[in-house]
N, C-alpha and C positions, 0 to 999 in steps of 0.2 A: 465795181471799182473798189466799193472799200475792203474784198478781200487784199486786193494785190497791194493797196495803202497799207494795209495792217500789217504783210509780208514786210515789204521792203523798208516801213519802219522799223521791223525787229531785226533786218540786217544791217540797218544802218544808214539807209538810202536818204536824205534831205527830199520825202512826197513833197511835202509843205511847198518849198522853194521850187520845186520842178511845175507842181500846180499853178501856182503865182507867175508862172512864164508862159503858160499854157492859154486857151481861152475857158480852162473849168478851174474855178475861184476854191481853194479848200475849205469853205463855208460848205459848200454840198455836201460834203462828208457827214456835215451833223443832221444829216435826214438820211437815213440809211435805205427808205423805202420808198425813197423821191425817184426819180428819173434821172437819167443824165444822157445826152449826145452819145452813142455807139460811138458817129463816125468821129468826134476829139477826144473819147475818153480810149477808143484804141488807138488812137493817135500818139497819146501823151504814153500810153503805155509801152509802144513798139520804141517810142524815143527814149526811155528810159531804161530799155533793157538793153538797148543799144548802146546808149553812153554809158554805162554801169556795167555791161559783160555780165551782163547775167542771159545767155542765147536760152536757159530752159525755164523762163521767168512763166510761162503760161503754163506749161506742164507740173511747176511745180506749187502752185497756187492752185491747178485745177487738182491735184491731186491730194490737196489738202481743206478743198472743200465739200463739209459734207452740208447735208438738208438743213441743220438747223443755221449755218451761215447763211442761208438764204431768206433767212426775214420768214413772212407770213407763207411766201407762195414755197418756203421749206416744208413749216410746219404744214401745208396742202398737201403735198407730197408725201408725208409720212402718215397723212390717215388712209395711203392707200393699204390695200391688205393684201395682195400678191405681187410680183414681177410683171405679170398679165395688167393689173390694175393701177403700176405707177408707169409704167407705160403706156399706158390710155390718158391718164392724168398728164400728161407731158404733153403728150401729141396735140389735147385739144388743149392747153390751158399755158403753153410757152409762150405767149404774148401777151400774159400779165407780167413777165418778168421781162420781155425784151422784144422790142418793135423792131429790130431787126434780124431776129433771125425766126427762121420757121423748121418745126420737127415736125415728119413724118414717118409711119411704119411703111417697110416695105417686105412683103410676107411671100414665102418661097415655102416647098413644101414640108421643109425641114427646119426651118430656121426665120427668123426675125431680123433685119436690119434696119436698126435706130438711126436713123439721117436727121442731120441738122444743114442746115443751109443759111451761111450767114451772109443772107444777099446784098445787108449795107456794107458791104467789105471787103476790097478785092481780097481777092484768092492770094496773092505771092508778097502784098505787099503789108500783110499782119497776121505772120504765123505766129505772134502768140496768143491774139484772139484764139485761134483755129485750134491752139494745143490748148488751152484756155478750156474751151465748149468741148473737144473730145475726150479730155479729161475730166470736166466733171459731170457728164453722164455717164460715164464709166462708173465714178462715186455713189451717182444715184443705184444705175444696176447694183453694185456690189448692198446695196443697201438690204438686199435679200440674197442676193449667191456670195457673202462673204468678202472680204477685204482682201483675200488672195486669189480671185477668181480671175479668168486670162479668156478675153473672146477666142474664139477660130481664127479672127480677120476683123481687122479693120480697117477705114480707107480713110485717108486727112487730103482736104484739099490742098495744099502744099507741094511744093518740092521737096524733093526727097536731102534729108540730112542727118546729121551724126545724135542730136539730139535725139531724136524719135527711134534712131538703131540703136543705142546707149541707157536707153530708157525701161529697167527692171522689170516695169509692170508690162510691160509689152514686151517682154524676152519670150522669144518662141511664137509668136502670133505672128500669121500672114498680114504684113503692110503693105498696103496696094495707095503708092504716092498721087500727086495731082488729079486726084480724083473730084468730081463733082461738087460733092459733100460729105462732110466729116460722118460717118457709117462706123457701126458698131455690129456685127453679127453675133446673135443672141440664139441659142439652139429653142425651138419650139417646146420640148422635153421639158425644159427651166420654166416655162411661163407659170405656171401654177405655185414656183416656190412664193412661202411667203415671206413678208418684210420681215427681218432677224426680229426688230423691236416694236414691231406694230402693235402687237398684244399690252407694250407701254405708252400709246400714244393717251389712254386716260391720264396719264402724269403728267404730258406734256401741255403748254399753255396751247388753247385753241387759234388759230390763224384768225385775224382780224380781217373778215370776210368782205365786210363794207370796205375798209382801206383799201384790201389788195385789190379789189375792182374801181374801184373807182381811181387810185392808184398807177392802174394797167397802161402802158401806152395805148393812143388814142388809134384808129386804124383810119380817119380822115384826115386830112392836110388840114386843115384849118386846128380843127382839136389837139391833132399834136403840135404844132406850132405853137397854140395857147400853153402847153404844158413844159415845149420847149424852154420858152419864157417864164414861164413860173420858176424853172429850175435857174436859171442866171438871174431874177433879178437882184438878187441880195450881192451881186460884183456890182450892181447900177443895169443903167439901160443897153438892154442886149441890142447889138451890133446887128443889125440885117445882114449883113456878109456871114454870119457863123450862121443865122437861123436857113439863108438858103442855103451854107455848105450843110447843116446837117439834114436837112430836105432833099439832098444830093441834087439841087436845084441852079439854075445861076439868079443872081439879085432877078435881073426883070425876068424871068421867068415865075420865081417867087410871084413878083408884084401881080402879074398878069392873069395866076391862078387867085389869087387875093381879089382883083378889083370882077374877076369872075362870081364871084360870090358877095360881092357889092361892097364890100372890104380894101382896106388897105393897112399895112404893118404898122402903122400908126396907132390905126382904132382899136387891133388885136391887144397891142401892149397896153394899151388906156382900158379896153373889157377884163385884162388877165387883172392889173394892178385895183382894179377898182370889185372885184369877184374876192383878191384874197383881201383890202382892205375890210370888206365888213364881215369877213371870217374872223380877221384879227381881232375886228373892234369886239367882237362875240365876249373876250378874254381880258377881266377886268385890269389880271396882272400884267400886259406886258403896256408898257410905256411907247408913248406917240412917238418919240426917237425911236426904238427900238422896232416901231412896225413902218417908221419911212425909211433905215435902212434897209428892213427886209422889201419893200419893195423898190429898192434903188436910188430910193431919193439922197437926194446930199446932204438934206435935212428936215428936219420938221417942220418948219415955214412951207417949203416947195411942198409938200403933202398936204398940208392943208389947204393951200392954193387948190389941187388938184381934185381934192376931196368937193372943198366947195362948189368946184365947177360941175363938177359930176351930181350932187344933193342938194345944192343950195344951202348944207350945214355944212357947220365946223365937224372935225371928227369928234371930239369931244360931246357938242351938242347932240350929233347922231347917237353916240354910246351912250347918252344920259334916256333919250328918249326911247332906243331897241331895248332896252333895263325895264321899261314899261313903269 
């Protein structure tokens, strides 16, 4: 997300205001390695390229991201040491960057194709997610065959349109439209080249390996839903209607998988808020205001309440006595 924020602030775009209408708060933005909803942060996106005219908003963002925009699970990516090797590094490890989509190889006798499959996301109804994801594996590849390198073919789940035939990096390359999954053919020959700059990844800052895992979207419903919530509470208390639309779930459907596991959306929000409370309280600087807005209180009083029900202390009392 904060590529395409970073974009359309440099052309001019009001993110801020378009966010603040959305159900994702621009408070997210200042956690770059936090989580956010797939299915409203492509939401907000496709609605923005819309009313602003910008139709090649995913193509041109994806074409101008490279590894090191991508935070930790970048810098992952760039200690590989072949085409062969960041291609494997993709395949198994695309679900620390994103719970809704899945990469796999598909191997032919001559050739490699890179498929992604963004299965929280219809197919016709967020092409620039889909120019998005095919453009910047494209970036990745080029990360060892060059900035001017052109597959054989590629397939984008999409309708076919003027964007993607107008589109210079893909001038001369077989497009094969509404396809399955966004597909990259990679010649077998190529696999062995290695990363242009790997031989400089000693200079680079190492990947925060504890972060980006633990980090990673969650692959049970209940765990992601906890991290869903973590990522909205600094708007206040997240809305059951958005945590089952991004579960692609209906509310009682939600609830019913919840009260399955002896849960209710209730006790989730009270386990995430009281989990990052004594994370905060860990951090002598930041102020009891400043950690009941991050967990969505309206203020300080309503968190101490909360705090107390939960410990029997004040937060205050608790942070004197975890001090040791």
């Amino acid at each position: 997300m904060l590529r395409f924020t970073n974009f359309l602030d440099q052309v001019g775009v009001p993110t801020v205001k378009w966010m603040e209408r959305s159900p994702l708060s621009p408070a997210l933005l200042n956690h770059p390695e936090g989580l956010l909803p797939i299915v409203q942060a492509s939401a907000l996106i496709e609605q923005i390229a819309r009313a602003e005219g910008i139709d090649t908003l995913g193509l041109i963002v994806g074409q101008r991201t490279q590894a090191h925009n991508l935070g930790d699970y970048g810098l992952l990516l760039s200690r590989s040491l072949t085409l062969y090797d960041l291609l494997l590094t993709l395949e198994r490890t695309i679900n620390l960057l994103n719970s809704g989509e899945r990469v796999r190889l598909t191997w032919q006798s001559d050739a490699v194709w890179l498929q992604s499959h963004l299965y929280a996301i219809a197919k016709n109804d967020a092409p620039q997610s889909h120019y998005f994801s095919l453009m910047t594996h494209l970036s990745m590849i080029r990360m060892a065959l060059g900035h001017q390198w052109k597959p054989p073919a590629v397939q984008i789940a999409i309708k076919p349109n003027q964007a993607i035939a107008m589109l210079t990096d893909l001038e001369g390359v077989h497009v094969q439209y509404d396809a399955l999954y966004n597909s990259i053919k990679i010649p077998k020959a190529l696999l062995n080249v290695p990363l242009a700059f790997h031989h400089q990844t000693a200079n680079l800052p190492s990947p925060n390996d504890n972060q980006l895992y633990t980090s990673a979207p969650a692959s049970d419903l209940v765990e992601s839903l906890r991290q869903f919530i973590a990522a909205l509470l600094p708007q206040g208390y997240p809305d059951i209607a958005l945590a089952a639309e991004a579960a692609g779930l209906s509310i009682r459907s939600l609830q019913r998988r919840l009260a399955a596991s002896g849960l209710n959306y209730g006790a989730v929000v009270e386990q995430v808020r009281f989990k990052l409370a004594v994370q905060y309280l860990q951090d002598p600087t930041l102020k009891l205001t400043h950690i009941a807005a991050e967990l969505g209180y309206t203020d300080a009083a309503n968190f101490t309440r909360a705090f107390k029900r939960w410990t029997g202390l004040s937060p205050r009392a608790y942070r004197l006595i975890s001090r040791g």
